[in-house]
N, CA, C and O atoms as a GROMACS GRO file, in nm:
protein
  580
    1UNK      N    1  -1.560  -1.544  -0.559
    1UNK     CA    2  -1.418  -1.550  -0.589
    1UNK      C    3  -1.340  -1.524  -0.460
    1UNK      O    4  -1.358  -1.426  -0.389
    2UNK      N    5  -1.231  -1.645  -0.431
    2UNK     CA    6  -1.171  -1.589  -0.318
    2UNK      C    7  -1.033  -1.509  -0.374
    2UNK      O    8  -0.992  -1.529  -0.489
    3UNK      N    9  -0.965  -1.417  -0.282
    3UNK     CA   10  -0.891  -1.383  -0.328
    3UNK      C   11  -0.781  -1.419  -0.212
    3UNK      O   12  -0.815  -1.452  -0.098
    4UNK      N   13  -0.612  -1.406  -0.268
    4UNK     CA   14  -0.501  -1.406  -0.195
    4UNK      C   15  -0.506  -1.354  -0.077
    4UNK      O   16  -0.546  -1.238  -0.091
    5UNK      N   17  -0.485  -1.379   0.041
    5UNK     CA   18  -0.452  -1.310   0.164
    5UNK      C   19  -0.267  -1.366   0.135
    5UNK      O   20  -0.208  -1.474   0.130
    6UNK      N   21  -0.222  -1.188   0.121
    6UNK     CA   22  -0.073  -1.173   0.070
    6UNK      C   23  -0.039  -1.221   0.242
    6UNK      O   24  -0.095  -1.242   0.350
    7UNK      N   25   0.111  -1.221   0.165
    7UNK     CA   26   0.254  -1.225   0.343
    7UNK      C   27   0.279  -1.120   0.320
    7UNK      O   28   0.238  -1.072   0.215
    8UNK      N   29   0.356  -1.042   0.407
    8UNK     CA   30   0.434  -0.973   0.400
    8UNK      C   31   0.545  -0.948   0.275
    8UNK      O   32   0.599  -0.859   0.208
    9UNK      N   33   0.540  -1.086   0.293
    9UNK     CA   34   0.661  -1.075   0.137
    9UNK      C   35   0.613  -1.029   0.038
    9UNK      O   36   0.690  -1.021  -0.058
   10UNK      N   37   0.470  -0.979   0.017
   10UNK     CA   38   0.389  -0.988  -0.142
   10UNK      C   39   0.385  -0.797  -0.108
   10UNK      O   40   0.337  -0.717  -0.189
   11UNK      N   41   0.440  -0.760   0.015
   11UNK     CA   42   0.446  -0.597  -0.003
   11UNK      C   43   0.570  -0.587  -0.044
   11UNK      O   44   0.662  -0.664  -0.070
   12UNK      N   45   0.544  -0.426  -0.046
   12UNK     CA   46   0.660  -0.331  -0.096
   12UNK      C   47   0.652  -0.233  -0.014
   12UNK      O   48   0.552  -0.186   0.040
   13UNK      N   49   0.782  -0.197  -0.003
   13UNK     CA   50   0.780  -0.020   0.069
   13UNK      C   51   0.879   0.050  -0.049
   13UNK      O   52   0.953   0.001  -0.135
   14UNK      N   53   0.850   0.168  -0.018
   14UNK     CA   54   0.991   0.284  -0.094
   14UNK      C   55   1.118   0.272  -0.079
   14UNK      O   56   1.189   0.273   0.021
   15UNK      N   57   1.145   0.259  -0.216
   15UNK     CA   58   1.333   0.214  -0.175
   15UNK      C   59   1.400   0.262  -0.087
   15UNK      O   60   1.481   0.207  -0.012
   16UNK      N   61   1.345   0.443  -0.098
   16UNK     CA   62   1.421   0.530   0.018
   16UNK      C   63   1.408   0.448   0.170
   16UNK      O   64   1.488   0.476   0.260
   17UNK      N   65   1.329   0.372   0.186
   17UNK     CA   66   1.309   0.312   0.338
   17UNK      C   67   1.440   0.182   0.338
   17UNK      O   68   1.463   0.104   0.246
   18UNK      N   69   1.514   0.193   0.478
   18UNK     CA   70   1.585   0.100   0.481
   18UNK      C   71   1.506  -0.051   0.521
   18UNK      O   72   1.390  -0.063   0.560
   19UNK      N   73   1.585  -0.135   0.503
   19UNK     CA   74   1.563  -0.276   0.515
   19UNK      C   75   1.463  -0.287   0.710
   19UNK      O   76   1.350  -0.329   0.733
   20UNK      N   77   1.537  -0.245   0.782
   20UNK     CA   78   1.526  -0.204   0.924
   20UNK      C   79   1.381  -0.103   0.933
   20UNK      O   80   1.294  -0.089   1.019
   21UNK      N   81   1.398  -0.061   0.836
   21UNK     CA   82   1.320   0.091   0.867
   21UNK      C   83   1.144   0.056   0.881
   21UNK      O   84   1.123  -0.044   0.812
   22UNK      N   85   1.040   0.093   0.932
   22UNK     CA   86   0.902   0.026   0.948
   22UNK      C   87   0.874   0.147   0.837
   22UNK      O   88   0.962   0.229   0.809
   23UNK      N   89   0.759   0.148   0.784
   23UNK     CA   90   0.712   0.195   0.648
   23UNK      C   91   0.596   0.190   0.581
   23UNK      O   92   0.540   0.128   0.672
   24UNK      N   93   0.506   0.202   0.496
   24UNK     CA   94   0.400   0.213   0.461
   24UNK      C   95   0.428   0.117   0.312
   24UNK      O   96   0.499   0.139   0.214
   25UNK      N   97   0.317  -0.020   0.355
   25UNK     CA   98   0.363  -0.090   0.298
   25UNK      C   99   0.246  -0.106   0.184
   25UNK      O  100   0.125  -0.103   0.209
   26UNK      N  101   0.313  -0.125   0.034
   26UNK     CA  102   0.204  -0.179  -0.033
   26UNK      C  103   0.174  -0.300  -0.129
   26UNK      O  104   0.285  -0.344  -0.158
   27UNK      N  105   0.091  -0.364  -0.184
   27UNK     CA  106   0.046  -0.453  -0.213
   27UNK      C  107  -0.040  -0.442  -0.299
   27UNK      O  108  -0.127  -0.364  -0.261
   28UNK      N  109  -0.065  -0.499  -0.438
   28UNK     CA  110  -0.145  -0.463  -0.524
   28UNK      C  111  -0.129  -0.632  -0.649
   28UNK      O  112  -0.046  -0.710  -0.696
   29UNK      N  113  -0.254  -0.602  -0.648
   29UNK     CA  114  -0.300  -0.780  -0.715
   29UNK      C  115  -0.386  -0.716  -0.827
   29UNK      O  116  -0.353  -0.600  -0.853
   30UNK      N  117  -0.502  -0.770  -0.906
   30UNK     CA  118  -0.501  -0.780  -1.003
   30UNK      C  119  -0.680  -0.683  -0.994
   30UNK      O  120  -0.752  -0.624  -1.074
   31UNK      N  121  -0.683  -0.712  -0.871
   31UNK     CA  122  -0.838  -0.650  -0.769
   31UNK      C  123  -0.833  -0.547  -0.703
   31UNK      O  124  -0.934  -0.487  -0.666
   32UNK      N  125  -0.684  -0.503  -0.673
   32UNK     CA  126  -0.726  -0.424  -0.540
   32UNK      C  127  -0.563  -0.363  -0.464
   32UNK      O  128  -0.453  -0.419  -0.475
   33UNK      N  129  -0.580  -0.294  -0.424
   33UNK     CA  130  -0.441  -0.233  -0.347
   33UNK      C  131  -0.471  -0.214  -0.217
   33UNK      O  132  -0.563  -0.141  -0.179
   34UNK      N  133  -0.359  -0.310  -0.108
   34UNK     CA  134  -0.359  -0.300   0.022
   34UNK      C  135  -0.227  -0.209   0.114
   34UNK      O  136  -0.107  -0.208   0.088
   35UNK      N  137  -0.280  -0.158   0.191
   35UNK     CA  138  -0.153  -0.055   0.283
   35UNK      C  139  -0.174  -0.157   0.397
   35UNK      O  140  -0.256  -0.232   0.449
   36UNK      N  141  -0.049  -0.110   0.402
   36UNK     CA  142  -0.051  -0.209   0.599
   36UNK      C  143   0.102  -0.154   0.616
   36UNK      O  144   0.204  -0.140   0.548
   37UNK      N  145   0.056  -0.131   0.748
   37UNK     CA  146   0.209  -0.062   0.873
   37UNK      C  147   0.236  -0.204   0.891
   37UNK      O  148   0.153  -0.288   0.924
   38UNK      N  149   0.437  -0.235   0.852
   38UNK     CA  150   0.484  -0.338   0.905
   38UNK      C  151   0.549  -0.342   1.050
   38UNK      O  152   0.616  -0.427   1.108
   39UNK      N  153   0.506  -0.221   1.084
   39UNK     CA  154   0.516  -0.190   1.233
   39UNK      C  155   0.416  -0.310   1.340
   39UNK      O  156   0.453  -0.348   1.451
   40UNK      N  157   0.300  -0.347   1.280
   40UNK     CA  158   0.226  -0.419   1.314
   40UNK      C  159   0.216  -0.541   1.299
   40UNK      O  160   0.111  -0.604   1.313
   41UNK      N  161   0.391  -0.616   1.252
   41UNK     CA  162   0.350  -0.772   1.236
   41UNK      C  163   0.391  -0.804   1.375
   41UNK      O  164   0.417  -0.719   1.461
   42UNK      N  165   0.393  -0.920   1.388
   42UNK     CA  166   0.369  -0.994   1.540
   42UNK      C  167   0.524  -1.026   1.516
   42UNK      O  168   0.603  -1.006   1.424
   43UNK      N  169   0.530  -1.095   1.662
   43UNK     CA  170   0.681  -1.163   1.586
   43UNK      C  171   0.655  -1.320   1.524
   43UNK      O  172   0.747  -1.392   1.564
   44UNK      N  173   0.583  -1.373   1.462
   44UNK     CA  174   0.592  -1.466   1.375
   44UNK      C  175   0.661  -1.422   1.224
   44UNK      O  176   0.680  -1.304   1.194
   45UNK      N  177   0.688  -1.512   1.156
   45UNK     CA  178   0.742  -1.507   1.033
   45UNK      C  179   0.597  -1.484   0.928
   45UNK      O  180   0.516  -1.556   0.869
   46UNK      N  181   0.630  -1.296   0.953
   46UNK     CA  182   0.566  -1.283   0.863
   46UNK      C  183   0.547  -1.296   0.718
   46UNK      O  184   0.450  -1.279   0.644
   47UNK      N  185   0.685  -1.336   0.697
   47UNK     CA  186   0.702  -1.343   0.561
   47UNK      C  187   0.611  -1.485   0.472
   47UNK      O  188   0.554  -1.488   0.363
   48UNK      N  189   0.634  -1.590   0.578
   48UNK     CA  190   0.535  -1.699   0.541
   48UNK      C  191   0.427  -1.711   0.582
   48UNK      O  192   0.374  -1.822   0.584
   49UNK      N  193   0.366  -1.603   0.623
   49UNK     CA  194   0.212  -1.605   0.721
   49UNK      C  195   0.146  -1.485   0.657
   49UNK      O  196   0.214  -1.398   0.601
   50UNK      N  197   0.008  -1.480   0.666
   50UNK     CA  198  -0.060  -1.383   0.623
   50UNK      C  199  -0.079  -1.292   0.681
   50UNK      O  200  -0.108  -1.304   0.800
   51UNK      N  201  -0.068  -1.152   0.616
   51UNK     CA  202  -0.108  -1.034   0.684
   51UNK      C  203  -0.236  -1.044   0.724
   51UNK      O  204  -0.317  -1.101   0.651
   52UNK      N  205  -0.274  -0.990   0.845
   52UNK     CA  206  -0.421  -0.981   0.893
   52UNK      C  207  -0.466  -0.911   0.826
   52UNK      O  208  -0.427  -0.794   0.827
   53UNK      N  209  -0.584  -0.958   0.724
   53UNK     CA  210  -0.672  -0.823   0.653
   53UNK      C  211  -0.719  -0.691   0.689
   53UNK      O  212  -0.718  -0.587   0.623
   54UNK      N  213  -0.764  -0.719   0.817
   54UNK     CA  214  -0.807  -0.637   0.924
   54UNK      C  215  -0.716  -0.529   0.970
   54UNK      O  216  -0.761  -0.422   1.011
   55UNK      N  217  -0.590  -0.555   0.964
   55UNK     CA  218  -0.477  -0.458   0.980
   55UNK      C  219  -0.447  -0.356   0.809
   55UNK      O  220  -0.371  -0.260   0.800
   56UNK      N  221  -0.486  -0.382   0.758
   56UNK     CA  222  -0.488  -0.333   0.593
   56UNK      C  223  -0.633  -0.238   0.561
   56UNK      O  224  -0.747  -0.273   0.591
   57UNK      N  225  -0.596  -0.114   0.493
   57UNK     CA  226  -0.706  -0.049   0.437
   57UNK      C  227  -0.694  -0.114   0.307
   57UNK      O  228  -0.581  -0.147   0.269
   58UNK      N  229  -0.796  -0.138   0.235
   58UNK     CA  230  -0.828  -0.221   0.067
   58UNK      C  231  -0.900  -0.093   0.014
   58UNK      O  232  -0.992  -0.026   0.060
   59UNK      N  233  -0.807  -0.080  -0.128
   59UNK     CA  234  -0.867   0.020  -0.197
   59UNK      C  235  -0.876  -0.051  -0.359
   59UNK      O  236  -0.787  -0.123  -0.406
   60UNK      N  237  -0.995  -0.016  -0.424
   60UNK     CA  238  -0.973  -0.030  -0.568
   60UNK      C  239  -0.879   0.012  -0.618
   60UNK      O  240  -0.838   0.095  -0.537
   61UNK      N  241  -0.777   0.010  -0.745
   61UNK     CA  242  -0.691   0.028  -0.814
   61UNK      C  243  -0.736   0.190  -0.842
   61UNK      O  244  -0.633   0.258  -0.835
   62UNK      N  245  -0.869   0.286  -0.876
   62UNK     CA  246  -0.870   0.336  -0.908
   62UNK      C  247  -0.868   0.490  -0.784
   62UNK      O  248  -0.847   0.609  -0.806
   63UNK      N  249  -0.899   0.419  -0.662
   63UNK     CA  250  -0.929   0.501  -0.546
   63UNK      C  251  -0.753   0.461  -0.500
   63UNK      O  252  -0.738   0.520  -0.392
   64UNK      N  253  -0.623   0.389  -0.534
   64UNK     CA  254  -0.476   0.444  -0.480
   64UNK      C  255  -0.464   0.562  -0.575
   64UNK      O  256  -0.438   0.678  -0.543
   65UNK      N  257  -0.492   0.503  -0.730
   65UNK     CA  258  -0.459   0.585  -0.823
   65UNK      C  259  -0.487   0.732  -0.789
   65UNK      O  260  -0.396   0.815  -0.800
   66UNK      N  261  -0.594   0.762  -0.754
   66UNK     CA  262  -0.655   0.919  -0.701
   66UNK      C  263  -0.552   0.934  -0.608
   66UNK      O  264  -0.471   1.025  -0.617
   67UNK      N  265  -0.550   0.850  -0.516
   67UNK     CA  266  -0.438   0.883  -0.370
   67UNK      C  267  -0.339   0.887  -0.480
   67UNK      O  268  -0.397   0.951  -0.568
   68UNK      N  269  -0.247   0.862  -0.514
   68UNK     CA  270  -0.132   0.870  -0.562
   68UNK      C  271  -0.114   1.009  -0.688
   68UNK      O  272   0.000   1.039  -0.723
   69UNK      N  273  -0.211   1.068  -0.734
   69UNK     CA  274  -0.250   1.172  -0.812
   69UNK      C  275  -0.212   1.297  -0.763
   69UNK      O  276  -0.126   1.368  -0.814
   70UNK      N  277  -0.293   1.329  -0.636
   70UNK     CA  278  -0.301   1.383  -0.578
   70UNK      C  279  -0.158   1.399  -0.518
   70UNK      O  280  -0.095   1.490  -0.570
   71UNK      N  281  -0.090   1.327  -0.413
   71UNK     CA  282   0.014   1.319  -0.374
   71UNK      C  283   0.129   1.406  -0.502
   71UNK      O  284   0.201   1.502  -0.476
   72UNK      N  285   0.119   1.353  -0.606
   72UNK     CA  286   0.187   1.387  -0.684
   72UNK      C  287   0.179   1.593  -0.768
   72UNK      O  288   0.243   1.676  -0.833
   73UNK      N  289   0.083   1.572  -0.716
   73UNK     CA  290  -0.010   1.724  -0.780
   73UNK      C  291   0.019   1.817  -0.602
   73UNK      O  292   0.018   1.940  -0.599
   74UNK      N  293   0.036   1.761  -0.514
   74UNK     CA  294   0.034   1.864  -0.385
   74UNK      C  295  -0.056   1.873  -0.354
   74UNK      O  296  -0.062   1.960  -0.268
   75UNK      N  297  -0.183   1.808  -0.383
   75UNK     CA  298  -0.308   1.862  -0.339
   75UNK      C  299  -0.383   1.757  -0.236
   75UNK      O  300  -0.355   1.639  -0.214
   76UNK      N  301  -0.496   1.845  -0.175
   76UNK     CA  302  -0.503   1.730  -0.068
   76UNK      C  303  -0.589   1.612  -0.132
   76UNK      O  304  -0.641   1.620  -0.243
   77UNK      N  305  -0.597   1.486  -0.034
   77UNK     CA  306  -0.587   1.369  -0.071
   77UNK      C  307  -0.749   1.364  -0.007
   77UNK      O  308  -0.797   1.375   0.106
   78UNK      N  309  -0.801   1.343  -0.139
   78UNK     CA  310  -0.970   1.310  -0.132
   78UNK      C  311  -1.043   1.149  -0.153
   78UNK      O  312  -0.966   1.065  -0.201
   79UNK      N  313  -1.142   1.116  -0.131
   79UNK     CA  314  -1.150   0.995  -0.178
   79UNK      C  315  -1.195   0.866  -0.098
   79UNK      O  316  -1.309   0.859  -0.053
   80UNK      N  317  -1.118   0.781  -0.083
   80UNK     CA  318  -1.187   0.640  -0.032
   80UNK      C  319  -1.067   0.695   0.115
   80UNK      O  320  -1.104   0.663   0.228
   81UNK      N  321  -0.937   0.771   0.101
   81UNK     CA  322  -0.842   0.761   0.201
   81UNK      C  323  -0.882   0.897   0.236
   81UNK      O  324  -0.933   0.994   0.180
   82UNK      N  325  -0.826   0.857   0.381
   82UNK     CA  326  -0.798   1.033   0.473
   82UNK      C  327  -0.625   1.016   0.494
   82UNK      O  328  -0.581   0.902   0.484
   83UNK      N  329  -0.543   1.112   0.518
   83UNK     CA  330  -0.417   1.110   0.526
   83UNK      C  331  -0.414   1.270   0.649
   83UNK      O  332  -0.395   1.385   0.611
   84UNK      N  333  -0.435   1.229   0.781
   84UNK     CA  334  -0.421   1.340   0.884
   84UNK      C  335  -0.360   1.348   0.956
   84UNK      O  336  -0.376   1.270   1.050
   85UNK      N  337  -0.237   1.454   0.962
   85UNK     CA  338  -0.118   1.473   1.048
   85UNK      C  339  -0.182   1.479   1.196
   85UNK      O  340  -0.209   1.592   1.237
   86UNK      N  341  -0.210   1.372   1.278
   86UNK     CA  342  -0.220   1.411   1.454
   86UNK      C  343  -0.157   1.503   1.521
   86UNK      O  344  -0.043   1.543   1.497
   87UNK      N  345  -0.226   1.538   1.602
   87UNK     CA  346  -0.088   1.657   1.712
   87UNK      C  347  -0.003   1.620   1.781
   87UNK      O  348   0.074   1.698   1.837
   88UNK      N  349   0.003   1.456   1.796
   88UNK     CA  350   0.122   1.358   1.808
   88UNK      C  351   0.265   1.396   1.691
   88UNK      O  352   0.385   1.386   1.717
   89UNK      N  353   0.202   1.441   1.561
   89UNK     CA  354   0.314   1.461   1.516
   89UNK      C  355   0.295   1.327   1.378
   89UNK      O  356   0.344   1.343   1.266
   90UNK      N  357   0.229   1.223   1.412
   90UNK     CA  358   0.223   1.126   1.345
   90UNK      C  359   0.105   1.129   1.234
   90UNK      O  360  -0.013   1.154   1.259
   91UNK      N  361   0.164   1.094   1.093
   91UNK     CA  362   0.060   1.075   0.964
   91UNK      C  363  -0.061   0.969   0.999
   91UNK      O  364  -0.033   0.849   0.996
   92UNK      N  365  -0.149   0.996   1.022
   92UNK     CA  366  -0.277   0.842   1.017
   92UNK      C  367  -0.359   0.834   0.907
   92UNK      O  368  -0.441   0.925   0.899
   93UNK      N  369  -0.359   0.730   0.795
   93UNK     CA  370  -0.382   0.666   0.727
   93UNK      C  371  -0.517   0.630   0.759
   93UNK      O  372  -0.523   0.589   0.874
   94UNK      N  373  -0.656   0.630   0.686
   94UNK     CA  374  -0.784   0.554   0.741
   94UNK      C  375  -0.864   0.576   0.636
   94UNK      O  376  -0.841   0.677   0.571
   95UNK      N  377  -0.973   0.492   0.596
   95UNK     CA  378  -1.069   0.497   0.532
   95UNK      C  379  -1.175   0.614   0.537
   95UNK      O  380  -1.227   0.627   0.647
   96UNK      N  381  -1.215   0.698   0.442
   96UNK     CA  382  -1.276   0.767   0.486
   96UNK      C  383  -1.460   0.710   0.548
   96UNK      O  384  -1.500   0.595   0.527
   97UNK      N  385  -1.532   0.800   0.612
   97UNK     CA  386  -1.682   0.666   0.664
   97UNK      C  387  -1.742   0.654   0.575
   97UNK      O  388  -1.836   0.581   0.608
   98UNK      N  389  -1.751   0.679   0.478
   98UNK     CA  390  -1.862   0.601   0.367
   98UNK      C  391  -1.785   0.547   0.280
   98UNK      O  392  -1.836   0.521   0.171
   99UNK      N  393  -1.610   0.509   0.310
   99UNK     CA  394  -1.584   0.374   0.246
   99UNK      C  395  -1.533   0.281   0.328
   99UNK      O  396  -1.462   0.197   0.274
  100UNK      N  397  -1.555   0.269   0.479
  100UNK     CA  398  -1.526   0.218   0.603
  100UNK      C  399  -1.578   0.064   0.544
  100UNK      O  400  -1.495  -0.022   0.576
  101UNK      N  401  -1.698   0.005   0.463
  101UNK     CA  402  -1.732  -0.091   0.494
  101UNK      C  403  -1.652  -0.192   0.392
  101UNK      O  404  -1.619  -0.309   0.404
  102UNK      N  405  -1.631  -0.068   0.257
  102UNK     CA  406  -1.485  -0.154   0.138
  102UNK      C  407  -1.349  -0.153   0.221
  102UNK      O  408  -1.323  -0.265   0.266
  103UNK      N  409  -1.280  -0.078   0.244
  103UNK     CA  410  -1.195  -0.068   0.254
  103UNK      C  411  -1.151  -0.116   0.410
  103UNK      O  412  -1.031  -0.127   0.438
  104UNK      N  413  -1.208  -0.131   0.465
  104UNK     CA  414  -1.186  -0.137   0.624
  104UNK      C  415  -1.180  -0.014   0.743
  104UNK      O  416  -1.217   0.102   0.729
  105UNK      N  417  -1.121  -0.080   0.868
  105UNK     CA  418  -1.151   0.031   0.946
  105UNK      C  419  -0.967   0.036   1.018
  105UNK      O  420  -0.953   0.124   1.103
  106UNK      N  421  -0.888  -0.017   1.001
  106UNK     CA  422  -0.769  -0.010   1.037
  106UNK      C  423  -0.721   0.166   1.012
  106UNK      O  424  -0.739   0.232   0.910
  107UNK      N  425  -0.668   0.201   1.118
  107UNK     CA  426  -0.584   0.301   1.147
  107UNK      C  427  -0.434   0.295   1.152
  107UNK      O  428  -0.371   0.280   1.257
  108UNK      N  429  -0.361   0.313   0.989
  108UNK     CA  430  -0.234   0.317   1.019
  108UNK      C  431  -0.170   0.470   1.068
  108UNK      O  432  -0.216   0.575   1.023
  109UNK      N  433  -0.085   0.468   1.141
  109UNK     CA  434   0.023   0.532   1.178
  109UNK      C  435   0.107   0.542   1.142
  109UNK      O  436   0.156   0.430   1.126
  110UNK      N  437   0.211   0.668   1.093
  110UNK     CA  438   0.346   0.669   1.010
  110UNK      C  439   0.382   0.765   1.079
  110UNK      O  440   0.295   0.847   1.108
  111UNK      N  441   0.578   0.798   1.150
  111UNK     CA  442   0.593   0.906   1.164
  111UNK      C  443   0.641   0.955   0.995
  111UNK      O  444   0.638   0.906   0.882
  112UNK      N  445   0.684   1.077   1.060
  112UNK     CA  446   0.761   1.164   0.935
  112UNK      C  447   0.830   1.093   0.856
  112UNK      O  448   0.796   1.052   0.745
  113UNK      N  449   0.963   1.072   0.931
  113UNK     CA  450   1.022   0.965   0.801
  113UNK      C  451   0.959   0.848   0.694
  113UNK      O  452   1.004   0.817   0.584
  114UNK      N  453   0.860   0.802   0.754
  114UNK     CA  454   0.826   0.700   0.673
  114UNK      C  455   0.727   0.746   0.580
  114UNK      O  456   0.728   0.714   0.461
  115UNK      N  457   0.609   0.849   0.653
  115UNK     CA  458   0.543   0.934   0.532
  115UNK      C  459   0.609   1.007   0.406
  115UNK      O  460   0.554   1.011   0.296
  116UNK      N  461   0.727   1.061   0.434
  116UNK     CA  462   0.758   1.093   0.316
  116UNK      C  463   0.872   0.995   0.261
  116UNK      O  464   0.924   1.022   0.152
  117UNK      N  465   0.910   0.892   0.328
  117UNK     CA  466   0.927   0.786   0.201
  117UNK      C  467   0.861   0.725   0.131
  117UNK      O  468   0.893   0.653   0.037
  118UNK      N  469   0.728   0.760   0.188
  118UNK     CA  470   0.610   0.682   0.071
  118UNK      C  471   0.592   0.786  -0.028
  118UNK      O  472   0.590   0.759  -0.148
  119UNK      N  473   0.576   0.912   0.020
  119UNK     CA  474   0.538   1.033  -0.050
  119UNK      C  475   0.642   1.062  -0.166
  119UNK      O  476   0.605   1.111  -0.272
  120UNK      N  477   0.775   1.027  -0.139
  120UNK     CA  478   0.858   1.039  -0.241
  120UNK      C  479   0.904   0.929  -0.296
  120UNK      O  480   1.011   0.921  -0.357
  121UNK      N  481   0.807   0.820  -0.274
  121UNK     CA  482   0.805   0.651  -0.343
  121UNK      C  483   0.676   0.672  -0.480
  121UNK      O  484   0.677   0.641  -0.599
  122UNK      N  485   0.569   0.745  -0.386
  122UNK     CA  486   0.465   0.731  -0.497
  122UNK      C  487   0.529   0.859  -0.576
  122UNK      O  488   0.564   0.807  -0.682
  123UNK      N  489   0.561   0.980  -0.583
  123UNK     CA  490   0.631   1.070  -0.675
  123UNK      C  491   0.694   1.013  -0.795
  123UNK      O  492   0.669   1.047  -0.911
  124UNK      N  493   0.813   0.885  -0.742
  124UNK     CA  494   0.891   0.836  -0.849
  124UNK      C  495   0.809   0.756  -0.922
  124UNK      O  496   0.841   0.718  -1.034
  125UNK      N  497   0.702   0.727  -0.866
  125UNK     CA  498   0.629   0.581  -0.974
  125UNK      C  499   0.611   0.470  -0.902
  125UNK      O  500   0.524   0.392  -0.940
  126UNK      N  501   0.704   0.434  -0.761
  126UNK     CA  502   0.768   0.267  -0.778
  126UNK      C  503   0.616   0.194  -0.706
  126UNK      O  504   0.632   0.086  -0.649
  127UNK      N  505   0.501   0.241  -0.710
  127UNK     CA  506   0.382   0.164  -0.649
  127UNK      C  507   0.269   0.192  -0.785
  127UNK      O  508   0.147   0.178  -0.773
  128UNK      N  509   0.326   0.225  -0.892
  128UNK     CA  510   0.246   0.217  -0.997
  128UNK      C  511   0.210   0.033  -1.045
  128UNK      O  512   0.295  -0.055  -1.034
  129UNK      N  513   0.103   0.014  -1.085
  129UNK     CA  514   0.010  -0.137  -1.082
  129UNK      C  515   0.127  -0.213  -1.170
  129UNK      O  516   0.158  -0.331  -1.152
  130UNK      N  517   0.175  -0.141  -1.251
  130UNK     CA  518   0.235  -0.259  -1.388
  130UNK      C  519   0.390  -0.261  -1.295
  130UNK      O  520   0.480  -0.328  -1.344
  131UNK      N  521   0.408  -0.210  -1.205
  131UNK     CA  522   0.548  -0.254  -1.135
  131UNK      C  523   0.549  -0.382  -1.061
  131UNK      O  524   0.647  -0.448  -1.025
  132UNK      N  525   0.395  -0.411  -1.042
  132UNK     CA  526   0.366  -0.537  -0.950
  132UNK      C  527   0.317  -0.632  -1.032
  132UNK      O  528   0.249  -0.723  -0.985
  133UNK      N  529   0.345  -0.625  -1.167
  133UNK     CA  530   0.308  -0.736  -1.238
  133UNK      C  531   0.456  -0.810  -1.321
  133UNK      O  532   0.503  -0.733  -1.405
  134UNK      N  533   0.506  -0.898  -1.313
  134UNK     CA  534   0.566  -0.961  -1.458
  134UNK      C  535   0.517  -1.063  -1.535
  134UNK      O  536   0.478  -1.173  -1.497
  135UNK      N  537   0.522  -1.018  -1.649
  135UNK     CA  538   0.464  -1.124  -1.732
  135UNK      C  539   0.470  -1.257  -1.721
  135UNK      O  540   0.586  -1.296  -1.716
  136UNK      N  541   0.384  -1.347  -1.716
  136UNK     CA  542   0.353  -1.490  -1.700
  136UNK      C  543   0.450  -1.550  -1.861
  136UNK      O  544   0.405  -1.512  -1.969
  137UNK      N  545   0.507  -1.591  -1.860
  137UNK     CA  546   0.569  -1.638  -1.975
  137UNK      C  547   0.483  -1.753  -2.054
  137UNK      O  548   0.459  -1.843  -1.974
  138UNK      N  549   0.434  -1.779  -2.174
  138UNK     CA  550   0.343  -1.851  -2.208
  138UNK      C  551   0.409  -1.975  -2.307
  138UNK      O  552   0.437  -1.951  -2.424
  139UNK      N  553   0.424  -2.067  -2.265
  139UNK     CA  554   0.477  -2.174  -2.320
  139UNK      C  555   0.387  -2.224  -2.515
  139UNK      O  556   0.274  -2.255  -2.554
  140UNK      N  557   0.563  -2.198  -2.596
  140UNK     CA  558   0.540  -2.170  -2.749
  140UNK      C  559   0.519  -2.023  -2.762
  140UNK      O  560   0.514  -1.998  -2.883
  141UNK      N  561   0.506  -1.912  -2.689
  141UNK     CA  562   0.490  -1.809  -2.756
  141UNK      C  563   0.632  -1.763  -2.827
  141UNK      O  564   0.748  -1.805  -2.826
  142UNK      N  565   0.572  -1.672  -2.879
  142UNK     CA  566   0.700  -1.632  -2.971
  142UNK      C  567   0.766  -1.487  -2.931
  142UNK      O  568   0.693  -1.388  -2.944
  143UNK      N  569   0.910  -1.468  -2.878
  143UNK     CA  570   0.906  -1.311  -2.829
  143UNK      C  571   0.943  -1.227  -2.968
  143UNK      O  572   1.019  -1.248  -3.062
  144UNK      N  573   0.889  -1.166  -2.947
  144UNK     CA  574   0.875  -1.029  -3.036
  144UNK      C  575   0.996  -0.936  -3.090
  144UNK      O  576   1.017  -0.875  -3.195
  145UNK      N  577   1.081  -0.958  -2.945
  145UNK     CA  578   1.218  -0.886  -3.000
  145UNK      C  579   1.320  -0.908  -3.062
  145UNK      O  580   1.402  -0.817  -3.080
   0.00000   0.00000   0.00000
C-alpha cells in the first residue's frame, strides 16, 4: 500500500501560532501521524510540493495519542517520542532508538514559543484524529437530522 506523501498544506499547527510564526506541525491520515518543523521547508512552494518524509518523525495514531496523554496529564512523555529541552534552550523532538527504524531519525527543534503552542494546542484537543477527518458525503444517503 502506498501511502500520501502530504504538502505542507495537509499540516496543521496550533491556532495560538501566528500565520508567520514557524511551529510544530501536524498531520494525521487514516495510518499514521506526522510532525515536521516548517522551519525546514526550502523556499519552493511548499504548499504544492511534498514534505520530505525524512524531515518528519511518523508515529502510529496510538504512540501521538500517548504523546498527547501525557502532555495533557504533566507527565513526562514516554514512548515512540523523546521531547528534551537542550542547554541551547531549545525543545528537540526525536524518535526514541528502538523506534528510530518506524518513525524515523529527523531531529526537530522548537524554541519556547512554539513548544508551548503545541503544548497548549494538544491541551485544547485541536490535533485530536476526528479533527482531521470530514465526512466523505455519500451520494443518496439520507441525513439523519
Amino acid at each position: 500500500m502506498s501511502l500520501l506523501t502530504p504538502t505542507a498544506a495537509h499540516f496543521r499547527k496550533a491556532a495560538a501560532s501566528s500565520p508567520q510564526q514557524a511551529c510544530v506541525m501536524v498531520y494525521r491520515d487514516d495510518h499514521r501521524t506526522l510532525l515536521w518543523d516548517d522551519k525546514l521547508a526550502g523556499p519552493v512552494d511548499t504548499a504544492a510540493h511534498p514534505v520530505p518524509l525524512d524531515e518528519c518523525l511518523t508515529l502510529d495514531h496510538d504512540q501521538f495519542d500517548a504523546l498527547q496523554d501525557a502532555i495533557r496529564a504533566d507527565l513526562p512523555v514516554h514512548g515512540a517520542l523523546t521531547i528534551d529541552r537542550r542547554l541551547d534552550g531549545l525543545y528537540e523532538f526525536s524518535a526514541t532508538p528502538e523506534c528510530r527504524a518506524a518513525a524515523g531519525t529527523a531531529r526537530l527543534a522548537f524554541d519556547h514559543r512554539e513548544y508551548t503552542a503545541f503544548v497548549l494546542a494538544v491541551r485544547h484537543r485541536e490535533f485530536e484524529r476526528s479533527t482531521f477527518f470530514s465526512p466523505i458525503p455519500v451520494e443518496g444517503a439520507v441525513s439523519m437530522n
